[in-house]
N, C-alpha and C positions, 0 to 999 in steps of 0.2 A: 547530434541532430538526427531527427528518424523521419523519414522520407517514406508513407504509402508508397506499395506496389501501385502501378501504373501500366496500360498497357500502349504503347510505343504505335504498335501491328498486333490488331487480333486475329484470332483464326478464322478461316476465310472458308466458306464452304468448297467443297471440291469434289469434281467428276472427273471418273481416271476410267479406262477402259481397262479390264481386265489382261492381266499378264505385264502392263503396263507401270514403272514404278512412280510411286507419290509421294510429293512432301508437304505434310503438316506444317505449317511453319508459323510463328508471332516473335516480338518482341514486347520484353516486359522490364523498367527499371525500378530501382527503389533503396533507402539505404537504412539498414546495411541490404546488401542485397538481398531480394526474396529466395525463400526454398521454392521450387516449381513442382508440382505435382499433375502427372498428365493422369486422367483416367479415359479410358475408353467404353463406356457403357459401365460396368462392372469392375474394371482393369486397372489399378493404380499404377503408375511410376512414379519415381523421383528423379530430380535434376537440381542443379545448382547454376544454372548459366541466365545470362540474360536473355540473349540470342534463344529461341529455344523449334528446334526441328525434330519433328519426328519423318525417319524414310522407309517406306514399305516398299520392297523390291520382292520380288514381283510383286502387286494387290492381286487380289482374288479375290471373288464376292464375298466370301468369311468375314474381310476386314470394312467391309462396309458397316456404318454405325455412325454414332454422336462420338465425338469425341470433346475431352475438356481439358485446358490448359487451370491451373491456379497456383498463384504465387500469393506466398504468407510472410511476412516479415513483421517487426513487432509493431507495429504501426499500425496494418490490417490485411485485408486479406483479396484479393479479387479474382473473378474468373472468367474463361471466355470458349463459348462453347461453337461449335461448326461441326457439321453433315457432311461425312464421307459417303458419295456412290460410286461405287462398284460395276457398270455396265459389260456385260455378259458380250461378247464379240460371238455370232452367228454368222451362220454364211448360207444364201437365199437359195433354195433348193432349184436344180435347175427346171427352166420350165420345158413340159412334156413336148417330143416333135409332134409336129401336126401333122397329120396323113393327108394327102390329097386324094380326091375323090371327082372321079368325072363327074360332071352332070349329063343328067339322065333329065326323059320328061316326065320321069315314074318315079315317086320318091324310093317305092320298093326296088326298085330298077341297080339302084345303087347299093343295096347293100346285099344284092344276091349276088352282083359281081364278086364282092366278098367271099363267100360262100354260105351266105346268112339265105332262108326260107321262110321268110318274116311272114308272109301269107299263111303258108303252111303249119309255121309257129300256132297264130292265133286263129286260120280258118281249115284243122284239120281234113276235111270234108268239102270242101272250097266252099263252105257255107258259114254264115252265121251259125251259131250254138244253140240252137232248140231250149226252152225251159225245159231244165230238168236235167239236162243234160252232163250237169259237173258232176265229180266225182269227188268225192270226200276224202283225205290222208288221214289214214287211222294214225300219223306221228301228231297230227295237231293235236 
């Protein structure tokens, strides 16, 4: 008597953080028992078991992908497909100290404490800039 392949557990999509290890895992019966073929994207294997696990120790983004389980037996053929992700582990850059700054009744007032000349920056001549008066960088 011949018994289609069946799948028991199929493949279950799966999120692994990087460095972290994963198992593929289904169950699949049938008689006589099916051949199993895993591919992953492109990737074939072969297997003979019912139970069927794949383990990735460590996963690393690389192994992120589709991956397919199928079992063939002379009866027919079935398959079952799931999305491996791969999430990349970061760590959150610290945030910059904050300087404190007195208050002043001059906005200027504060950042000459500094030793910034923020007037003198922008009012050369302690005046506004006259038309005409810019000067052209021969690098532009």
């Amino acid at each position: 008597m011949h018994k289609a392949p069946s799948f028991v557990e199929k493949l279950q999509n799966t999120v692994v953080s990087e460095g972290h290890p994963v198992r593929m895992e289904c169950r699949v019966s049938g008689v006589p028992a099916p051949q199993i073929f895993w591919k992953r994207e492109n990737d074939m294997h072969q297997d003979n078991c019912g139970y069927l696990c794949m383990i990735i120790q460590p996963a690393m983004k690389e192994d992120a992908g589709w991956f397919t389980v199928s079992a063939k037996n002379e009866a027919g053929i079935i398959s079952s497909t799931a999305r491996l992700d791969v999430n990349t582990q970061w760590q959150q850059p610290l945030a910059p100290r904050m300087k404190k700054v007195r208050p002043s009744s001059s906005r200027y007032a504060a950042l000459t404490e500094r030793g910034l000349d923020v007037k003198a920056a922008f009012f050369p001549d302690s005046s506004p800039l006259q038309p005409g008066g810019l000067v052209e960088s021969d690098d532009l």
